[in-house]
Wavefront OBJ file of the C-alpha trace (Angstrom):
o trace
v 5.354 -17.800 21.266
v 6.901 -15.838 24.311
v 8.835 -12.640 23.816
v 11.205 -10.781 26.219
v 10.475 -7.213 25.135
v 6.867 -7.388 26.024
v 4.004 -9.753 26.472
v 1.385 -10.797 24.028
v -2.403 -11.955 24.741
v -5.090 -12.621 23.103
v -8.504 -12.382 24.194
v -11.934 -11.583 22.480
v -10.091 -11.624 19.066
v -8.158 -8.406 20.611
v -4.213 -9.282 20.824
v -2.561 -6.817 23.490
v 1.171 -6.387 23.141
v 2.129 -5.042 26.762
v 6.170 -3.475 26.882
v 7.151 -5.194 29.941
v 10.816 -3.200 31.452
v 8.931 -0.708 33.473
v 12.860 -0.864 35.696
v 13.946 0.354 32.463
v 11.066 2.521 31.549
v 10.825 -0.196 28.876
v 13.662 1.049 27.004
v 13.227 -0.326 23.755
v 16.534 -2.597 23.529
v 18.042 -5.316 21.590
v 15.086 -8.147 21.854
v 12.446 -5.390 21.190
v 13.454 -4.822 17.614
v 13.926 -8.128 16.512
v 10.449 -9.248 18.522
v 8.410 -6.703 17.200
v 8.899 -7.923 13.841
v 7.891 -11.094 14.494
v 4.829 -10.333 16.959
v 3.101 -8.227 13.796
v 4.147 -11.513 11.512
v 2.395 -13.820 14.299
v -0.701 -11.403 14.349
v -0.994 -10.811 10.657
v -1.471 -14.661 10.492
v -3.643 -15.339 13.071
v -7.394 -15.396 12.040
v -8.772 -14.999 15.902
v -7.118 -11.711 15.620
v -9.526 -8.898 14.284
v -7.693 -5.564 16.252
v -4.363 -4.841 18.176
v -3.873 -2.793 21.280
v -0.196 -1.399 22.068
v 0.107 -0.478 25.807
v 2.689 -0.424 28.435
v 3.431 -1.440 31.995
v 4.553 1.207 35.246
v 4.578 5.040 35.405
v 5.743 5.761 31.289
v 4.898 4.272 28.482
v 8.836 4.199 26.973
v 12.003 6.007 27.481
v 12.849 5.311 23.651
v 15.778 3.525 22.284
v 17.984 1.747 24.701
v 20.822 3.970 24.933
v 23.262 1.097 25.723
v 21.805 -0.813 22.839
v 22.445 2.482 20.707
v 25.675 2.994 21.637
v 26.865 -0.574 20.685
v 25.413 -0.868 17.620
v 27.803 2.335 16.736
v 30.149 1.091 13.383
v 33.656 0.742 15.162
v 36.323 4.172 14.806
v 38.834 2.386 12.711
v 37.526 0.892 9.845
v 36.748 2.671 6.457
v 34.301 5.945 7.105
v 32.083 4.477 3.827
v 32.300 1.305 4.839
v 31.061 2.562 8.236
v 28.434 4.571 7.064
v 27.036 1.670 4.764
v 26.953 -0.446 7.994
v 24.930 2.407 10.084
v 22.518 2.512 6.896
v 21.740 -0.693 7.040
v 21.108 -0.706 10.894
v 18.911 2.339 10.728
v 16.794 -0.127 8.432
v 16.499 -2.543 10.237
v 15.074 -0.512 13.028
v 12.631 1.243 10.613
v 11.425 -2.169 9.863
v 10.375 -2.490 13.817
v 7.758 0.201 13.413
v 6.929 -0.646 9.521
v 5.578 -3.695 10.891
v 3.186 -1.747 12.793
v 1.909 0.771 9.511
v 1.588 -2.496 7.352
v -0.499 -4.878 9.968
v -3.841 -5.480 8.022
v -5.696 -4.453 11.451
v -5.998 -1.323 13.520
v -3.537 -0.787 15.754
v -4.192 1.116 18.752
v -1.603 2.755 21.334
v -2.317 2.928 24.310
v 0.054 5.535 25.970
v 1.186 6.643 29.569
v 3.853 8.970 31.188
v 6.489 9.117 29.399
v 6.609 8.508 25.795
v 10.522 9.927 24.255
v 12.192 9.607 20.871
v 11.756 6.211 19.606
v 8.513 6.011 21.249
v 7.156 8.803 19.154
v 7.903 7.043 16.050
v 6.312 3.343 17.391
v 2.861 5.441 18.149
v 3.155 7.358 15.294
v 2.831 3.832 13.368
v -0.117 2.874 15.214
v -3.935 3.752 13.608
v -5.054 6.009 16.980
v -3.724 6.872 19.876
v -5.089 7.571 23.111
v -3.606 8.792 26.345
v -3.659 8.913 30.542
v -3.784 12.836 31.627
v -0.211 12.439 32.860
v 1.117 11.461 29.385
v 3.456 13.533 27.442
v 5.396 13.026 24.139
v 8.792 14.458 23.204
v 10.918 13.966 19.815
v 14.141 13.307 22.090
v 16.532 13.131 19.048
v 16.978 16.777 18.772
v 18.157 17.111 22.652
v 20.732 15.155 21.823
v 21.787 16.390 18.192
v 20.660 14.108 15.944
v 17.910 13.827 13.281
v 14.404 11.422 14.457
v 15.046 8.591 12.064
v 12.488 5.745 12.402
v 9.771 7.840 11.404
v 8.592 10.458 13.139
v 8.801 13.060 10.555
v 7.443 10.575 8.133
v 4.534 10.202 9.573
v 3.210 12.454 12.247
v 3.126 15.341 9.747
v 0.256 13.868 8.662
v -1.271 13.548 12.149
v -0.790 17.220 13.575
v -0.614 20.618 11.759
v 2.476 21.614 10.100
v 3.898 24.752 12.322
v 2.824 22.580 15.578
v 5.072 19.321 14.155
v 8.129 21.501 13.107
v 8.126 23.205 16.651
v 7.889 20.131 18.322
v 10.689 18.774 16.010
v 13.353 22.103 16.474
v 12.383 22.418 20.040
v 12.204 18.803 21.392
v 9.556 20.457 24.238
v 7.408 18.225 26.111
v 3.758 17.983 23.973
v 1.308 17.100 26.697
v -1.723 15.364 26.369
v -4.137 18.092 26.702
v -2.428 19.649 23.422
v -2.131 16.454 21.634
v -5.900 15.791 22.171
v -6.185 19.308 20.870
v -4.437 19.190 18.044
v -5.455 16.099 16.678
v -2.639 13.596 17.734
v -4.757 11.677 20.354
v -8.383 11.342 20.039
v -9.237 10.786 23.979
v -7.357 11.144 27.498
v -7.961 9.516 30.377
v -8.083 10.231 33.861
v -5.444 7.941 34.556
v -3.926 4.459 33.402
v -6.719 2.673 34.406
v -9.254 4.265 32.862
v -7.190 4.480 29.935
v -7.028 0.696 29.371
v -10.776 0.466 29.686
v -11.688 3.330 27.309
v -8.889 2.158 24.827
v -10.077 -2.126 25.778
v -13.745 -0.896 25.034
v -13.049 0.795 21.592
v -11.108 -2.232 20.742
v -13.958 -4.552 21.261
v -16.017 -2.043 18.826
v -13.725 -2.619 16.316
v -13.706 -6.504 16.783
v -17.447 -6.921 16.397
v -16.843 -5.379 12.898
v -16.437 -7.304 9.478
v -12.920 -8.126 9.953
v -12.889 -8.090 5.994
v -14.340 -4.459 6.143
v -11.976 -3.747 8.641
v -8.965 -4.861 7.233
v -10.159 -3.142 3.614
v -10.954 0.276 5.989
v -7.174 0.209 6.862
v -6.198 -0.765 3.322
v -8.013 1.872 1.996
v -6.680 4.926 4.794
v -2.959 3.968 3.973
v -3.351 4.084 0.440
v -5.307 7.015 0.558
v -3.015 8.796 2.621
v -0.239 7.853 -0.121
v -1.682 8.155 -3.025
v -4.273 11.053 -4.725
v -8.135 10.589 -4.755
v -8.420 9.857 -8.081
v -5.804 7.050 -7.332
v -7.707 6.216 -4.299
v -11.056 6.142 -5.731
v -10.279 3.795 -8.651
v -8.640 1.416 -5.570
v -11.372 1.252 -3.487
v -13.575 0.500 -6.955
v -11.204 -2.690 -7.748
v -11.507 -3.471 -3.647
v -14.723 -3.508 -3.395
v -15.644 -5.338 -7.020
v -12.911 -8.394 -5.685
v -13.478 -8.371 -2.118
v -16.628 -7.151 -0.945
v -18.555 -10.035 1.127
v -22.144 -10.427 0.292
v -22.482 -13.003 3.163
v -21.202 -9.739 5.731
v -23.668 -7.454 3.912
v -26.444 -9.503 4.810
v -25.436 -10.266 8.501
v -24.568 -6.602 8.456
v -27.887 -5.650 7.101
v -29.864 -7.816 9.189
v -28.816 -7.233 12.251
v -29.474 -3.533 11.400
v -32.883 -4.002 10.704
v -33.319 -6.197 14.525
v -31.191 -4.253 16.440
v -28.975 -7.415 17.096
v -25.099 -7.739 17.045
v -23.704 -10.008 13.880
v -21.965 -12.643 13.995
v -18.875 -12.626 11.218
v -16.528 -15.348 10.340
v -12.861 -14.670 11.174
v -10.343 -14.530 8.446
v -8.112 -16.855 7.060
l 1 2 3 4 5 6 7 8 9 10 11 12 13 14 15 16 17 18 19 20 21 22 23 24 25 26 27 28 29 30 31 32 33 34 35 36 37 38 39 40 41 42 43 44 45 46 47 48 49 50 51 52 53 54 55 56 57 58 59 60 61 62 63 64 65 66 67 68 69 70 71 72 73 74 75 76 77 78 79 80 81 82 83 84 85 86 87 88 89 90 91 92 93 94 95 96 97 98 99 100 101 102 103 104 105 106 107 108 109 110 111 112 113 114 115 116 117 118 119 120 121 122 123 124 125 126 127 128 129 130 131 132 133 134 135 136 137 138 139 140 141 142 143 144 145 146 147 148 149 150 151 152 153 154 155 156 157 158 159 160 161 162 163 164 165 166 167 168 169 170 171 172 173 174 175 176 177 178 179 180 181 182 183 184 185 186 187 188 189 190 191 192 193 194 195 196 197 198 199 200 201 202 203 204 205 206 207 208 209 210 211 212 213 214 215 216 217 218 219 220 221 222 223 224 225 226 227 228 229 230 231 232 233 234 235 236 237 238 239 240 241 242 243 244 245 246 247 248 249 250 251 252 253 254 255 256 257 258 259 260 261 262 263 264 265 266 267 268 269 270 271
């Protein structure tokens, strides 16, 4: 399937979705929220798939929401305030959704990020599992510069990514948090001397991950989520039904094996 807001390949059971308006500096507009949607859907479904990069073409990674795009998806003046309201709800939503699509993919997801990375582009790595950056990157909750509230989550989720006084600071101030800091504070785990060498640290973790169980994988990521929503106890008697429905003997062994003879397994895809 082709999509206009990025493009999509798949190679060694890695799919790489690449945002591809760096004119634009890959404004997430109209197609975007729709497409990314229905990329995760595509992915989620594909068994060749066992881990996802998110990356970026030209000098940032995204200026955030398309203002244009923003600006016409504004309720018109003259209808009913509530009625107005209900309809800006609803749209707010369906942009959530965009990123919710990321969270919820049953594989790691791992962002890639350069320059630039503003508002809505905060809340779309946020989403993702890890994120890694180029020494030039910087990240900035944009919403407050221009008096509104981040809303496609953001505050959701990188609360739990970064320490509380360093989130609400970035959140009241809307400063630029650079990627020296955010590998200091926890955000990113690794930066890159530059684009380049980004894509090959970030390509090469990614392959890691795909020579992994894609079962044990998947039931890693299960298990994170829930944890992260949920209490121990909760999370402990989880993983205990997890494991007692869907742990693979056949991986075990392969696992096991090629432990003992220093040799790579070989594990089925899903399906």
């Amino acid at each position: 399937m082709d999509y206009n807001a990025f493009t999509l390949t798949i190679s060694d059971h890695i799919a790489t979705i690449t945002l591809c308006n760096p004119q634009k500096a890959n404004a997430l507009g109209e197609d975007f929220w729709t497409e990314c949607r229905e990329v995760f859907t595509q992915i989620n479904d594909d068994p060749d798939v066992r881990v996802v990069v998110m990356a970026s073409s030209g000098k940032h990674f995204t200026s955030g929401i398309d203002l244009g795009y923003l600006q016409n998806s504004m309720p018109p003046a003259d209808v009913d305030p509530a009625r107005a309201m209900d309809k800006l709800r609803r749209h707010v939503k369906f942009l959530q959704a965009a990123f919710e699509a990321i969270d919820k993919c049953r594989l790691p997801v791992l962002a890639a990020v350069q320059g630039g990375c503003f508002g809505a582009g905060v809340d779309l790595v946020s989403a993702c599992d890890i994120r890694y950056a180029s020494a030039d990157a910087f990240f900035i909750i944009q919403e407050i510069n221009i008096g509104m509230v981040a809303d496609l989550g953001t505050m959701q989720r990188m609360p739990r990514q970064i320490p509380d006084g360093l989130m609400r600071e970035l959140a009241y101030t809307g400063r630029k948090y650079k990627a020296d800091e955010a590998l200091a504070t926890g955000y990113v785990t690794h930066v890159a001397e530059n684009h380049e060498t980004l894509m090959a640290h970030v390509m090469d973790i990614a392959a890691q991950i795909a020579r992994q169980s894609p079962l044990a994988i998947c039931g890693s990521k299960e298990m994170l989520n829930h944890t992260r929503d949920h209490t121990v106890a909760e999370g402990l008697d989880y993983i205990a039904a997890w494991n007692a429905g869907m742990l693979s003997q056949q991986d075990v062994i392969k696992g096991a094996v090629a432990a003992l003879s220093k040799s790579t397994a070989e594990f089925d895809d899903l399906i």
